[in-house]
Structures are given as C-alpha cells and as structure tokens.
C-alpha positions as CSV (number, residue, x, y, z in Angstrom):
1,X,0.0,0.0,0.0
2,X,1.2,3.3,-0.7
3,X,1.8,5.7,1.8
4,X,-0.2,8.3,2.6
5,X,1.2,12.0,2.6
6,X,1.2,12.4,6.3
7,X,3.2,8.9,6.3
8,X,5.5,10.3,4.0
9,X,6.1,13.5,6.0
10,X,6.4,11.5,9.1
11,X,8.9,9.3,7.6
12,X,11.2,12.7,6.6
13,X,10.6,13.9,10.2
14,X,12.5,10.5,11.1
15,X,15.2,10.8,8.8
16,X,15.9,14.3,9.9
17,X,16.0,13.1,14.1
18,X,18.5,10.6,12.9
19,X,20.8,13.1,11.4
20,X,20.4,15.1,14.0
21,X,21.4,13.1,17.0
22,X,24.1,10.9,15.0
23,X,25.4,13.1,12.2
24,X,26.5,16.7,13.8
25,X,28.8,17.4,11.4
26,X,26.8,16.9,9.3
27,X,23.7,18.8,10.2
28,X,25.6,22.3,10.4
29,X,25.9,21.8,6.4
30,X,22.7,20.7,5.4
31,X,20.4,23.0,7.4
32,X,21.4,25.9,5.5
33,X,19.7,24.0,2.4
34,X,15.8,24.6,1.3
35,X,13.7,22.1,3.7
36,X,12.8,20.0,0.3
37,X,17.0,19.7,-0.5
38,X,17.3,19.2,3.6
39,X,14.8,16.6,3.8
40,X,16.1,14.5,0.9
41,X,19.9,15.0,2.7
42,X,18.4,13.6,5.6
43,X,16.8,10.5,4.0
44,X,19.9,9.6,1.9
45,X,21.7,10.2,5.6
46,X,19.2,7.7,7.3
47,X,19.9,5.0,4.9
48,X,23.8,5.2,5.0
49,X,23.7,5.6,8.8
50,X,21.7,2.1,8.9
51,X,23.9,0.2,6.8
52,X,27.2,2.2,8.6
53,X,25.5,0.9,12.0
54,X,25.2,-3.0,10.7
55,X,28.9,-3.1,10.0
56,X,29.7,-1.4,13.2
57,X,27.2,-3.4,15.5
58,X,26.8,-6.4,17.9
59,X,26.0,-9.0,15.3
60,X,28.4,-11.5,14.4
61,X,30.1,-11.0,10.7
62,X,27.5,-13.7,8.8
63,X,24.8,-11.9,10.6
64,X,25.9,-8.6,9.6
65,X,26.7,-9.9,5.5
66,X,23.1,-11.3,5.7
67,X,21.5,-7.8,6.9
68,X,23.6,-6.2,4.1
69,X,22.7,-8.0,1.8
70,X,18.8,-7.8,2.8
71,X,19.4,-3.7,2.5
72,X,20.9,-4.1,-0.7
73,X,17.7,-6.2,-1.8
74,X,15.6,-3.5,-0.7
75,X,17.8,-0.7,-2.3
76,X,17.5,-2.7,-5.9
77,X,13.5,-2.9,-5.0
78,X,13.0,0.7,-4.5
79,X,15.1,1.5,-7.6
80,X,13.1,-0.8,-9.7
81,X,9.8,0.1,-8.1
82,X,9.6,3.4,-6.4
83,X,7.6,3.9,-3.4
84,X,6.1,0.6,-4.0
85,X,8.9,-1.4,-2.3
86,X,9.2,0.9,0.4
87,X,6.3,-0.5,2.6
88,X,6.3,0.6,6.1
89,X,9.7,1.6,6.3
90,X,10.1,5.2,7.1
91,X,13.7,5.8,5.7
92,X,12.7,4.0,2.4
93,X,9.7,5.7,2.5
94,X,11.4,9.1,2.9
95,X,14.4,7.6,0.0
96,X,11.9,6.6,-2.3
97,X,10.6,10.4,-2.3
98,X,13.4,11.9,-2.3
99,X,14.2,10.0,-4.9
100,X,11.2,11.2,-7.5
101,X,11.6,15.2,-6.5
102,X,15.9,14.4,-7.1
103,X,17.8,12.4,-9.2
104,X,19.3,10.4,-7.0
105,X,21.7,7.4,-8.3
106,X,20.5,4.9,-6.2
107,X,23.6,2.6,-6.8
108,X,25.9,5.0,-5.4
109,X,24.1,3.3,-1.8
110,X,25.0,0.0,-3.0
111,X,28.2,0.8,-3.2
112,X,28.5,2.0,0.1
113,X,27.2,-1.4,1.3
114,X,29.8,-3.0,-0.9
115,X,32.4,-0.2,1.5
116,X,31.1,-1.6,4.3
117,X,31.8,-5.4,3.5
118,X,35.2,-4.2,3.1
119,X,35.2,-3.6,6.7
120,X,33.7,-7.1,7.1
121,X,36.2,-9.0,5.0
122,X,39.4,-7.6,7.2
123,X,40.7,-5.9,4.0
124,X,44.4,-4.2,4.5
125,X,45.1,-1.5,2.4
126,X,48.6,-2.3,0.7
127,X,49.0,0.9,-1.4
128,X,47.1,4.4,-0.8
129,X,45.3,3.8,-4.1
130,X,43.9,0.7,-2.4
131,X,42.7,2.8,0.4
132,X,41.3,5.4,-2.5
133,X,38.9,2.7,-3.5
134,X,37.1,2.1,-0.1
135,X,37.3,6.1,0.4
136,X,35.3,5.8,-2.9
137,X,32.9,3.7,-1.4
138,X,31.8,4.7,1.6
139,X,32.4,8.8,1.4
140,X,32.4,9.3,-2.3
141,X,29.6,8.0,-2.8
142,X,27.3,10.2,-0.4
143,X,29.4,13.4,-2.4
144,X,27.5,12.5,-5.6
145,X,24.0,11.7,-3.9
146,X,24.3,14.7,-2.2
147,X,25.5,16.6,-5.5
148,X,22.5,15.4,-6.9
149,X,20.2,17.6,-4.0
150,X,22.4,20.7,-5.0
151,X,21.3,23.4,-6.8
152,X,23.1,24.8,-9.7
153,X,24.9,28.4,-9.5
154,X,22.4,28.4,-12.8
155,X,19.6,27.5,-11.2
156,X,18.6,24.9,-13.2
157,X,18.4,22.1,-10.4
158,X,16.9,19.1,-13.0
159,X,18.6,16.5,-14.4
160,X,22.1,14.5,-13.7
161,X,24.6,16.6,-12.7
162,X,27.7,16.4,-15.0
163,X,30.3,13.9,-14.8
164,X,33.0,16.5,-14.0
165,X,31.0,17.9,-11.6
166,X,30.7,14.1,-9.8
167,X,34.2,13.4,-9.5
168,X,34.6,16.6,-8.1
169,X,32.1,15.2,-5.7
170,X,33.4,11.9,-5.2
171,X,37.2,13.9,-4.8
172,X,35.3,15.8,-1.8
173,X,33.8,12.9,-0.1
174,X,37.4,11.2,-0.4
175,X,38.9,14.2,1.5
176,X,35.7,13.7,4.1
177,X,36.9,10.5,5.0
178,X,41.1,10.4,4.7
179,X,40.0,13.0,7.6
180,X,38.1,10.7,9.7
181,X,40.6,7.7,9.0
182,X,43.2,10.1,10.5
183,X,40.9,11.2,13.6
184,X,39.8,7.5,14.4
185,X,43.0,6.3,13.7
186,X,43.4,4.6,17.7
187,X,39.5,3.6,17.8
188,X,39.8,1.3,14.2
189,X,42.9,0.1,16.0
190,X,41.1,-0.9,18.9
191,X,38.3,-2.6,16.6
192,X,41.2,-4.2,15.2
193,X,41.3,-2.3,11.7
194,X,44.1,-0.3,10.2
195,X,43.2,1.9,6.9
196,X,46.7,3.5,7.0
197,X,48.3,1.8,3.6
198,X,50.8,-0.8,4.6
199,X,53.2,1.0,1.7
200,X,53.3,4.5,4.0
201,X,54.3,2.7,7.4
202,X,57.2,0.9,5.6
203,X,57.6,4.8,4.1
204,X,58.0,5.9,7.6
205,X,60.3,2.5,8.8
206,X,57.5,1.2,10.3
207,X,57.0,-2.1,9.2
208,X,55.4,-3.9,11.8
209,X,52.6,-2.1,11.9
210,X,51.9,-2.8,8.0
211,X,52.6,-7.1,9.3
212,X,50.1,-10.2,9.7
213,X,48.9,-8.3,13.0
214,X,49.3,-4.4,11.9
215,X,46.4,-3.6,14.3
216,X,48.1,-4.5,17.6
217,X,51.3,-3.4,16.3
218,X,50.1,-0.1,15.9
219,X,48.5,0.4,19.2
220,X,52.2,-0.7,20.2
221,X,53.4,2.0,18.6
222,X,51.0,4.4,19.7
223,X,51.2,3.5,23.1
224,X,55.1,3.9,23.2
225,X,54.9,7.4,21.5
226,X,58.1,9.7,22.2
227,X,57.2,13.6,22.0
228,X,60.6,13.1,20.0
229,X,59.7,10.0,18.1
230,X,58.5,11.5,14.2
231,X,58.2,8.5,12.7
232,X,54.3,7.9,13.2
233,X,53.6,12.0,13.4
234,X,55.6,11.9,10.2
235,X,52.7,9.4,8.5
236,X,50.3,11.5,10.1
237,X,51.5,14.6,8.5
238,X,52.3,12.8,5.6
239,X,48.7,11.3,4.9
240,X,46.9,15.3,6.0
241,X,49.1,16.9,3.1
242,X,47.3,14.1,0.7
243,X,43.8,14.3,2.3
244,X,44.5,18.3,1.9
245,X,45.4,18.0,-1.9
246,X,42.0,16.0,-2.4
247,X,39.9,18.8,-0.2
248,X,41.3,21.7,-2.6
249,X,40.5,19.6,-5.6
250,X,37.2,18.9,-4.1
251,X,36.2,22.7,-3.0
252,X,36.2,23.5,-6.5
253,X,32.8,22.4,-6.8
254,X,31.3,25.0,-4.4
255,X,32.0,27.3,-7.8
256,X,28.7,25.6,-9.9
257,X,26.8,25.6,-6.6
258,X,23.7,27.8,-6.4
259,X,24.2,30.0,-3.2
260,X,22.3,27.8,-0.9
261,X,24.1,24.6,-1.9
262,X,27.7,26.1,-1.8
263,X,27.6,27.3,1.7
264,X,25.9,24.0,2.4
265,X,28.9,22.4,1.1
266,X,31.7,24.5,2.1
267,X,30.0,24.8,5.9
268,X,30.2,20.8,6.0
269,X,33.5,20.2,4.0
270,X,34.7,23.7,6.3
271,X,34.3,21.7,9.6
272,X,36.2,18.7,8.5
273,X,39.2,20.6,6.9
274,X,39.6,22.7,10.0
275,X,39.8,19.1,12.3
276,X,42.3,18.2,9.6
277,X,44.2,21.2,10.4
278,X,43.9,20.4,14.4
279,X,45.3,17.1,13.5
280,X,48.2,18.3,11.5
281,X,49.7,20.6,14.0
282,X,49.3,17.9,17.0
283,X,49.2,14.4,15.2
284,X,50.9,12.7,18.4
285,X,47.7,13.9,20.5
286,X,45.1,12.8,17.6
287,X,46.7,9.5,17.9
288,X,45.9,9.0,21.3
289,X,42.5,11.0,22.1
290,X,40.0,11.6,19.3
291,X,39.8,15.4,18.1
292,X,36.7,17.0,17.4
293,X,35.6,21.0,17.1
294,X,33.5,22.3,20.0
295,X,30.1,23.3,18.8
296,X,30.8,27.4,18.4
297,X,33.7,26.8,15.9
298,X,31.5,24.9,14.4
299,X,28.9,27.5,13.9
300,X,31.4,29.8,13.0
301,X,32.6,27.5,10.3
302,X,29.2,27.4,9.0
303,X,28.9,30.7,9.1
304,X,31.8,31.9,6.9
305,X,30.3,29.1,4.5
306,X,27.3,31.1,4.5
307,X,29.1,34.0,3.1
308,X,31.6,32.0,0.4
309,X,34.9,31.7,2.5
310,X,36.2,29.1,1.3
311,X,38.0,26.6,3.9
C-alpha cells in the first residue's frame, strides 16, 4: 500500500532526528539547504547511517553480511519500483521520495554497502590507491548523492549533474573521509582495523605495523609514543598533506553551486578541513584522544560558508 502523505512526511521527520542526534557534522551543512534539499539530505543520511551501524554493530560477521545483503535487496527494489517497495519503512519511505523530487543514483548506496563489507572482509590497504577505492565507497559515494540535491549556481536544479562535476564530488567525499581515517586512527585500531596503507608505514620504517597483525602493532606503537619519536607523526603529516590535496580539488565544486548549496557544502567540507588542520599541527595527541571541534567553531565555520569563504 502506498503511503499516505502524512506517512511520508512522518517518515522525513525521522530521517531528519536521525541526522540530528548521529550526524552533527553533518547537520551544520545541510540546514542551510531549502527544507525540500534538507529533507532528501536527511533521507539519503538515514539509509547510509543504517547500513554504517550494521557493519559497526553487535552481530556477528555472517549476521551482519546477511542484513547487508537484505538492505541491498531493498535498495535494488526501491530503484526498480519506487515507493512501492518501500512498505512501512520510514527511511525507504522518505528515499523513495526523495528520490522522484531528485535524481538520486541509487547505486551509489550499493556501493556503500559493498564499502562496508570491506570492513567485514578484514581488507588491508597495501598501497594508498587501495585505500582510495574504499574512500570511494563509503564517502564518495554520499558526495554524488548529495550533488545530486544541489542546486546549480544556474539554477537549473533538474537532471544528472555532469560527470566533471561528480568526480569533483566523489574527490570531496574522499577528502571527508582520509580525515576521519586520520581522527579514528586509535578507535579502528582498537576494533582491530588499520586503513593506514601498509606501503606509508614501511615509508616511515615502520614495518610492523603494516605485518600479519598491523592492528596491535600499531597500538604498540601508539602506546610507546616519544614527543621526540616523528616516525608515526611523520605518516600522520604525511597522509593530512594528501587528504589536503583531495579537499582543494574537491572545493572547487562549491564554484557551480547555487548559493544555498555552496555554503551547504563549504560549511560541511569547512568543519572537516579545519579538524584536519587540528590534527596536522598535533598528530601525536590525535593519535591517542580523538579530536573534534566544539560546537561554536563549528557554527562559526558554518557561518563563513554562508558568506563563500572558502576553507
């Protein structure tokens, strides 16, 4: 049955509490978009924070491919079918709207989930361009659904937007998340994943932490940290001057934004590049406490997005 308006509204209402409470960050982007562009941020949000929270859960690993794969089902369902398929579900409900006022590429979600088997499957990152392809995945991915909300600087707001205009995208959402590898760097550890390519710690003579075990070896390393000791600081520093280079590329596409959608995009990408920059000049103490911007620098990040600064 389909769902009534009221269900449909209720559902977005959902979407946005979700991105809310989990998504901060986030939210100090996206609520300087139109509520329509907001709402459909919120349900693309919903969906990629459910399948984020099955590969970070309780379950046990077959559990968690099972679930995956039933969300992947769904997502092929709703693409094939609309808001038929999205039952009494209130983020597909919300997706499925979103995805007739916006046009969304649906697959971009699937390839999330295929990110977040990644995860599942224990996969270590030999080379950087290894680790590009899971950045790909799981960030890149939400840079070109969320490209596809944006407004044009024309104004035009219909149709695909261009394939330049998506990698930029994609670039961005790479950036996005080379940041959060480097802030969570300890936490993955402690979950018993290292993102860091195996290639940089042998860069950096540290080879043990790119072994059969790289996970304990680097909280080894971590935990042994010398104020004098540049080795690991130097792969920190090394890997923020790459996920730099990606954010300037990135930033570029704030320049085919309609006003709205560029401060949306520069308040969001703002808050991220300024943790980057917290992590650069102290990468020994963002190795063992995670960083994060209090709330007022965030606003005030949001607010030079409002006027164009760029980050």
């Amino acid at each position: 049955m389909t769902p009534s308006q009221e269900e449909v509204e209720q559902a977005y209402r959902r979407c946005e509490a979700i991105t809310r409470e989990q998504a901060a960050n986030f939210y100090y982007g996206i609520r300087l978009l139109s509520a329509q562009r907001r709402r459909a941020m919120c349900a693309v949000y919903a969906f990629a924070r459910r399948v984020d929270d099955i590969g970070d859960g309780e379950d046990p690993p077959q559990r968690k491919r099972e679930r995956l794969q039933q969300e992947q089902e769904r997502l092929g369902l709703l693409a094939e079918q609309g808001m038929a398929a999205a039952g009494q579900d209130p983020v597909l409900v919300a997706l499925a709207d979103a995805a007739v006022r916006f046009p969304l590429p649906l697959g971009a979600l699937g390839e999330l989930i295929d990110g977040v088997r990644m995860d599942l499957d224990g996969v270590r990152y030999e080379s950087f361009e290894d680790l590009v392809l899971y950045c790909r995945r799981v960030a890149g991915t939400i840079g070109r659904l969320c490209l596809a909300i944006f407004g044009s600087r024309e104004g035009a707001g219909a149709g695909a937007p261009s394939a330049e205009a998506n990698q930029l995208a994609d670039d961005l959402g790479v950036a996005l998340q080379l940041t959060n590898i480097l802030r969570d760097v300890h936490e993955d550890a402690d979950n018993g994943r290292v993102y860091l390519p195996a290639e940089d710690f042998e860069r950096f003579g540290l080879d043990g932490a790119g072994g059969t075990e790289p996970a304990q070896a680097l909280l080894a390393a971590i935990a042994a940290l010398d104020p004098e000791e540049q080795r690991l600081t130097g792969l920190v520093r090394f890997e923020a001057a790459r996920a730099r280079q990606w954010f300037v590329r990135g930033l570029t596409l704030a320049d085919s934004l309609d006003r709205r959608s560029a401060a949306c995009l520069l308040a969001m990408a703002g808050i991220y590049r300024r943790l980057l920059e917290r992590i650069d000049a102290d990468p020994a103490a963002a190795l063992t406490a995670r960083m994060s911007l209090p709330p007022h620098e965030k606003a005030w990040v949001a607010a030079r997005g409002m006027i164009g600064i760029r980050p």
